[in-house]
C-alpha positions as semicolon CSV with decimal commas, in nm:
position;residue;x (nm);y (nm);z (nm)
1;X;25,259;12,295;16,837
2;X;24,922;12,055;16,842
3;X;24,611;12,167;16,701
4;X;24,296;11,997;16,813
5;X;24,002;12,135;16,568
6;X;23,620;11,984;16,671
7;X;23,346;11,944;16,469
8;X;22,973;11,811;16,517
9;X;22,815;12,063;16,748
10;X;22,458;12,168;16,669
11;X;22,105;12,206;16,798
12;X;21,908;11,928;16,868
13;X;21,576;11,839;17,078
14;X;21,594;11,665;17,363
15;X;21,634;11,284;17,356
16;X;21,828;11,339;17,021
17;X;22,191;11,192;16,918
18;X;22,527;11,416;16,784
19;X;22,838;11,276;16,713
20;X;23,158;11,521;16,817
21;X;23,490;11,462;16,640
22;X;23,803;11,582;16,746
23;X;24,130;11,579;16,539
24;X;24,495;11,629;16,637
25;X;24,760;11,788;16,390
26;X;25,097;11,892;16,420
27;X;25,408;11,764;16,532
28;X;25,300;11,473;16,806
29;X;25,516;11,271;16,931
30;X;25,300;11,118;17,182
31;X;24,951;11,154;17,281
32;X;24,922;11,020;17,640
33;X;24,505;11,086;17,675
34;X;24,233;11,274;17,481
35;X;23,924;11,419;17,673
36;X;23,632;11,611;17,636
37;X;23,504;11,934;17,829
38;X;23,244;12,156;17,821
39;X;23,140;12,498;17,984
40;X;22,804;12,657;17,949
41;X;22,798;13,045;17,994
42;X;22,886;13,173;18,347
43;X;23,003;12,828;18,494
44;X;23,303;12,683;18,466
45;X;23,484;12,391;18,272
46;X;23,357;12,055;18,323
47;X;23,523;11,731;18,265
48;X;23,304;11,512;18,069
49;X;23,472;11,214;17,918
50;X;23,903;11,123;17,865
51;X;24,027;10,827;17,669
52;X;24,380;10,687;17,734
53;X;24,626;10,549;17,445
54;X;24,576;10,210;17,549
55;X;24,192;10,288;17,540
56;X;24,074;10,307;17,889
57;X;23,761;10,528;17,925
58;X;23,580;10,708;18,161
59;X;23,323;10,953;18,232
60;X;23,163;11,197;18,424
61;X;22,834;11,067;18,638
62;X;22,617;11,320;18,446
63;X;22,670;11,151;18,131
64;X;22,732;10,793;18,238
65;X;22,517;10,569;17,998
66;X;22,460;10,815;17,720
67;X;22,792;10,938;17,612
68;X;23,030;10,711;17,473
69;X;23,411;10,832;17,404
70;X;23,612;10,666;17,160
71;X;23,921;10,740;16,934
72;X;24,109;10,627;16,597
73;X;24,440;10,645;16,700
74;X;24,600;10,622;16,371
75;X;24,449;10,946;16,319
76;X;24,487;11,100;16,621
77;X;24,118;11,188;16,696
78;X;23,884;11,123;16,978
79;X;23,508;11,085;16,946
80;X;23,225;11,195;17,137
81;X;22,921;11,004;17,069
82;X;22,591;11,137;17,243
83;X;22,267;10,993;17,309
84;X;21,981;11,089;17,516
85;X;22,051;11,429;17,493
86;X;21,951;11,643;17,747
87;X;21,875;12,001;17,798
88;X;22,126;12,076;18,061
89;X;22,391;11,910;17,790
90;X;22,372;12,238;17,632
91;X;22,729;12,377;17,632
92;X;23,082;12,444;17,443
93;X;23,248;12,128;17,431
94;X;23,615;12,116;17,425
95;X;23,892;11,885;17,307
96;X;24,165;11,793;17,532
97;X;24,501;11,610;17,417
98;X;24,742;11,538;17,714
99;X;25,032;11,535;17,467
100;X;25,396;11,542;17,343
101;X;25,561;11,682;17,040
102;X;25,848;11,651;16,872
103;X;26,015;11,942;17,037
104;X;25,815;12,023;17,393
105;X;25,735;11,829;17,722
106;X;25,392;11,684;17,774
107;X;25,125;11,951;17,758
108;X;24,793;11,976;17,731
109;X;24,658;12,122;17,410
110;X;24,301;12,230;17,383
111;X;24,082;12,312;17,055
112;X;23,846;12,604;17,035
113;X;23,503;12,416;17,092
114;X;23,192;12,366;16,918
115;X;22,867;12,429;17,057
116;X;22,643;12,184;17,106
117;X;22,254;12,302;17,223
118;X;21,944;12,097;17,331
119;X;21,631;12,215;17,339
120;X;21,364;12,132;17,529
């Protein structure tokens, strides 16, 4: 079993900066991709940013130029840095491992979010 545990969410005003971490635990075997989502209330999941092993990025067009995804793979965690923050940012934001353990078949493991809110 993977755990992915985030951290970093808060309230900010608009035009602000947070930095999301993301770390995986457990018995991995392989982590394939990591990725970030996010959901506001009443609207379903949104892919915002993945990261492969080999450190290919990319990124939803909403957040193109202000969010930057990056990851320490020796310690199996993904980054989310923001900039530029923007009202309609405001949501849960997920961690996504496309993974393998030890004893299962590639999965995707998610953590339980951390909120991140912009005001205006």
């Amino acid at each position: 079993q993977v755990q992915l545990v985030e951290s970093g969410g808060g309230l900010v005003q608009a035009g602000g900066s947070l930095r999301l971490s993301c770390a995986a635990s457990g018995s991995i075997s392989s982590i394939y991709s990591m990725g970030w989502y996010r959901q506001a209330p009443g609207k379903q999941r949104e892919w915002v940013a993945g990261i492969s092993s080999s450190g290919s990025t990319n990124y939803a067009n909403s957040v193109k130029g202000r969010f930057t995804i990056s990851s320490d793979n020796a310690k199996n965690t993904v980054y989310l840095q923001m900039n530029s923050l923007k009202p309609e940012d405001t949501a849960v934001y997920s961690c996504n491992a496309d993974v393998r353990t030890y004893y299962s078949e590639r999965y995707n493991a998610w953590g339980q979010g951390t909120q991140v809110s912009v005001s205006s």
